[in-house]
C-alpha positions in Angstrom: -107.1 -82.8 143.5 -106.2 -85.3 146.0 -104.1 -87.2 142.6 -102.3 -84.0 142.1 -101.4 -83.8 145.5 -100.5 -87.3 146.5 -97.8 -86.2 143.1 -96.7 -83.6 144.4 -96.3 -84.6 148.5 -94.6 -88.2 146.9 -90.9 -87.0 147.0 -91.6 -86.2 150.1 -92.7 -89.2 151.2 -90.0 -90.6 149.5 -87.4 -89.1 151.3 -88.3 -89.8 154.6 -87.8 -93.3 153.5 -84.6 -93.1 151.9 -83.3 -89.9 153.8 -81.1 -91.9 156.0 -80.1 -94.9 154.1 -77.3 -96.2 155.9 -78.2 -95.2 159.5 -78.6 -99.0 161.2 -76.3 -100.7 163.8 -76.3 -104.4 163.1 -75.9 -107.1 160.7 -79.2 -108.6 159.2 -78.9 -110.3 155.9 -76.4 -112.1 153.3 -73.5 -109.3 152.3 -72.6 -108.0 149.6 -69.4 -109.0 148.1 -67.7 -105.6 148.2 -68.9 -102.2 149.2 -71.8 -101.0 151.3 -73.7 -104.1 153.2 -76.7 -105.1 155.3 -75.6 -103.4 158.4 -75.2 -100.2 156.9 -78.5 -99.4 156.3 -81.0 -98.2 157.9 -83.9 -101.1 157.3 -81.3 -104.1 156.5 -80.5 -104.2 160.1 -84.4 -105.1 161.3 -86.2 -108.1 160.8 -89.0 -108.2 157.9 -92.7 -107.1 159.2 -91.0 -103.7 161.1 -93.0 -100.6 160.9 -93.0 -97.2 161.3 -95.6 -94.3 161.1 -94.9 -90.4 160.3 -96.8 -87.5 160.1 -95.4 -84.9 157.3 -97.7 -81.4 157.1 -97.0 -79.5 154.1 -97.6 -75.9 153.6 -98.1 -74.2 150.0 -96.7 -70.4 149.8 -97.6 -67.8 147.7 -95.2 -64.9 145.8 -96.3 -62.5 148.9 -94.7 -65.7 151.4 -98.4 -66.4 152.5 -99.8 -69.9 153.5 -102.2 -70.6 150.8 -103.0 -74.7 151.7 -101.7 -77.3 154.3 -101.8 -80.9 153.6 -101.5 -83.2 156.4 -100.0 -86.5 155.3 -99.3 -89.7 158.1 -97.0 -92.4 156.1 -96.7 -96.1 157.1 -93.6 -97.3 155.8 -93.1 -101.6 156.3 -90.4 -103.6 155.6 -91.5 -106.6 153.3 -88.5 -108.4 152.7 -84.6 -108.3 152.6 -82.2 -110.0 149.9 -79.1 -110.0 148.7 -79.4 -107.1 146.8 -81.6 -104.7 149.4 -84.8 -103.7 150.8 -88.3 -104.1 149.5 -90.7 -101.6 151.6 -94.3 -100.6 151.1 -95.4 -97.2 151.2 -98.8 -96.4 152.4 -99.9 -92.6 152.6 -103.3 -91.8 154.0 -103.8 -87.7 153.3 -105.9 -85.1 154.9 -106.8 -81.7 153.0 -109.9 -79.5 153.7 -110.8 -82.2 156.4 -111.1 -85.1 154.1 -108.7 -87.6 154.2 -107.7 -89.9 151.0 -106.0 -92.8 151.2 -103.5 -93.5 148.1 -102.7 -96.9 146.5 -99.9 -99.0 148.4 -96.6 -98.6 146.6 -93.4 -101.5 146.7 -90.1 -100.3 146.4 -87.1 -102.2 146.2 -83.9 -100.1 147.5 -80.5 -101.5 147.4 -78.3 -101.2 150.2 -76.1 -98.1 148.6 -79.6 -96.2 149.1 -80.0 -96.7 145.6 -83.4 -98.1 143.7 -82.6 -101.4 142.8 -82.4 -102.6 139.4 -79.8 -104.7 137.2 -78.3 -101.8 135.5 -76.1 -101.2 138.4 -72.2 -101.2 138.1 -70.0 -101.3 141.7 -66.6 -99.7 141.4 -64.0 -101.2 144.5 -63.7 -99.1 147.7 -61.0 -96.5 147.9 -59.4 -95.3 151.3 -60.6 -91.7 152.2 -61.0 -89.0 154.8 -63.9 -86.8 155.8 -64.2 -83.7 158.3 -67.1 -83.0 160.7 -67.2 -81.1 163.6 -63.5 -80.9 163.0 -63.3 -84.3 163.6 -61.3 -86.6 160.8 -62.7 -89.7 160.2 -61.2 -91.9 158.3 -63.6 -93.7 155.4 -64.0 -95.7 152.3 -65.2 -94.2 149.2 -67.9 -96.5 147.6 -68.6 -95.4 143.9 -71.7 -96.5 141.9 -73.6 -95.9 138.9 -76.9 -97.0 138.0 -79.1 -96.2 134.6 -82.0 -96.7 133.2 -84.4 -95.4 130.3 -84.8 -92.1 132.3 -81.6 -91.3 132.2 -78.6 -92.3 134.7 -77.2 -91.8 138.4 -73.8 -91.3 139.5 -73.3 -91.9 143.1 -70.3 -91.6 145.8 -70.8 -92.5 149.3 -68.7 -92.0 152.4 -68.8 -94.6 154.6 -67.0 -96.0 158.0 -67.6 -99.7 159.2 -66.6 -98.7 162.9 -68.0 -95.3 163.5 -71.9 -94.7 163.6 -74.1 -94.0 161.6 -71.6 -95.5 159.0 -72.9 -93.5 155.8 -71.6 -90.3 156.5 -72.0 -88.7 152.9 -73.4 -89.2 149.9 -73.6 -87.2 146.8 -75.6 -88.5 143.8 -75.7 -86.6 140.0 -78.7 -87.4 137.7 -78.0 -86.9 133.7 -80.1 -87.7 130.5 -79.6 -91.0 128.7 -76.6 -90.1 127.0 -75.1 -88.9 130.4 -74.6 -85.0 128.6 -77.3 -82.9 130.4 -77.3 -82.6 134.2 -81.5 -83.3 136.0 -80.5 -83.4 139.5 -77.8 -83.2 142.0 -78.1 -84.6 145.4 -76.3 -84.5 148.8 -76.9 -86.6 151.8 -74.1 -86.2 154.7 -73.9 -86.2 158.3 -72.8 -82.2 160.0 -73.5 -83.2 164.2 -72.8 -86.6 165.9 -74.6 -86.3 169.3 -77.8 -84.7 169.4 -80.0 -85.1 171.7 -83.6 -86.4 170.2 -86.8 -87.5 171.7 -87.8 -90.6 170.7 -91.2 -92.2 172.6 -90.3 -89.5 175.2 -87.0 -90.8 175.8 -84.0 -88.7 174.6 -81.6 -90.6 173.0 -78.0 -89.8 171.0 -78.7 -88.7 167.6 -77.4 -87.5 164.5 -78.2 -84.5 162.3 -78.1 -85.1 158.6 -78.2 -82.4 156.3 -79.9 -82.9 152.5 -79.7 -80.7 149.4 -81.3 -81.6 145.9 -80.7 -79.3 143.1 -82.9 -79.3 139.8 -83.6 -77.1 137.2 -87.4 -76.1 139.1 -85.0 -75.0 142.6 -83.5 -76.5 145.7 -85.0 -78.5 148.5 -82.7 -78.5 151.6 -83.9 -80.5 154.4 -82.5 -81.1 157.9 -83.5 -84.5 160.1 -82.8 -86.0 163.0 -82.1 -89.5 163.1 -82.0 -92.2 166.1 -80.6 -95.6 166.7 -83.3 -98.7 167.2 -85.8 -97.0 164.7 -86.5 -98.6 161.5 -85.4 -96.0 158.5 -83.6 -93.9 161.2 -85.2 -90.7 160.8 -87.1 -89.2 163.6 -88.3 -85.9 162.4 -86.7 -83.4 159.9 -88.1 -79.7 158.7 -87.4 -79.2 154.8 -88.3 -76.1 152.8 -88.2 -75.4 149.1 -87.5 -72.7 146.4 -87.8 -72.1 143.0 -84.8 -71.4 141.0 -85.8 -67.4 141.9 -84.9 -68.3 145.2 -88.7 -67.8 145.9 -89.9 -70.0 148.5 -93.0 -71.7 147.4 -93.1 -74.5 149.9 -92.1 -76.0 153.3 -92.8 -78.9 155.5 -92.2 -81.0 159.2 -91.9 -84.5 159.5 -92.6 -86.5 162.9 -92.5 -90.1 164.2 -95.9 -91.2 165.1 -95.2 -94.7 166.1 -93.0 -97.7 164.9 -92.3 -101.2 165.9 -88.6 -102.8 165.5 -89.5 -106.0 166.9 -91.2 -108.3 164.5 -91.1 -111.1 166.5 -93.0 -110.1 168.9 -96.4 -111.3 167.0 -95.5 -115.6 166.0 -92.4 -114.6 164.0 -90.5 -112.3 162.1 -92.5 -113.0 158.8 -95.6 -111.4 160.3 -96.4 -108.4 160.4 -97.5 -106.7 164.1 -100.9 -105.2 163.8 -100.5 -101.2 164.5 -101.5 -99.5 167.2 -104.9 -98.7 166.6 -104.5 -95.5 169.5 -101.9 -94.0 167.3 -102.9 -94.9 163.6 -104.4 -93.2 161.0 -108.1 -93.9 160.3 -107.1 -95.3 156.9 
């Protein structure tokens, strides 16, 4: 049971990692030689041995739209290291159901600064000049096309992106196909709808931005909304998602909220070394 679940809660997990990829405010690390770079992304900006800690609750619905189980799930996300080619973060998820908790294996993942998973099979296409519209606002952008594959099939993805306005990424649509690139898995869409919006962050409200996510597959549709801040590592603050079945059926919903995080590796001999957590605020792993 607690397998199966940890399965099931993992995209999940996943996407509050990745949600806002692109959402960060400084340089950090080498650049790359065309296209999306360190500063545009939400972890590349931070020093390696940042944190942060979130609490996702998942509820299961049945066909009459009644709660049949609620998994609590609190998510330590670290960043281990930063390269030319991305990200590597570990992923540590300690879950609670029926007042148990179970504490899944530590998982590495490498993420390239497109938001992609990194890998050698990716091909970089040169920036266009483009335009995008939100809150009636034009912005002018550059269009950043990628594609990456693999034996699981391949990934066509076009980002949005301004190197003056923040958060940068503004949108980012993603296709998933079989091998031979014939049959469509998954469609994706990441892209900013509300600059401005106020968000509490460590009881502080601060500027943030709404990001809006669809992903479409041939089981049904997850749309989530999140809030994301400046100054905290992965961006995202909180976000509500549900999701249906290709009925339209809802059959599953969740919240996601920052616990606690720590942008300042130095602050414990370095910024190698990771700052113990905040034992106050930490799950009993």
């Amino acid at each position: 049971m607690p397998c199966l679940a940890f399965r099931i809660l993992m995209p999940v997990l996943v996407l509050a990692v990745f949600l806002a990829s692109g959402m960060a405010q400084e340089p950090r690390a080498a650049e790359q030689p065309s296209g999306i770079t360190a500063k545009l992304n939400a972890w590349g900006r931070f020093e390696p041995g940042v944190w942060k800690l979130v609490r996702v609750v998942t509820e299961t619905l049945n066909e009459q739209g009644q709660v049949v189980s609620t998994n609590t799930t609190d998510t330590r996300t670290t960043l281990l290291d930063i390269d030319n080619e991305g990200v590597t973060l570990e992923i540590e998820a300690c879950m609670e159901v029926a007042g148990k908790r179970f504490q899944s294996d530590p998982q590495t993942v490498k993420q390239g600064f497109h938001g992609e998973i990194a890998g050698p099979n990716i091909k970089l296409k040169t920036p266009t000049d483009g335009e995008l519209v939100i809150e009636d606002r034009k912005i002018p952008c550059k269009v950043q096309q990628l594609e990456s594959a693999g034996s699981n099939g391949r990934t066509n993805v076009t980002l949005y992106y301004s190197t003056e306005l923040s958060p940068f990424v503004l949108k980012r649509e993603s296709v998933a196909t079989d091998p031979d690139g014939k049959t469509v898995l998954g469609q994706t869409s990441v892209e900013v709808i509300a600059f401005d919006m106020p968000v509490r962050v460590r009881n502080e409200s601060r500027n943030g931005v709404c990001v809006k996510t669809v992903h479409k597959n041939a089981k049904g549709t997850v749309t989530t909304l999140a809030m994301t801040a400046p100054g905290v590592p992965g961006g995202v603050v909180s976000h509500s998602m549900k999701e249906v079945d290709k009925n339209g059926r809802l059959v599953r919903r969740s919240t996601l909220e920052l616990l606690d995080y720590d942008a300042d590796s130095n602050t414990d001999g370095g910024p190698y070394r990771k700052r113990p957590p905040r034992r106050t605020k930490q799950p009993a792993w």
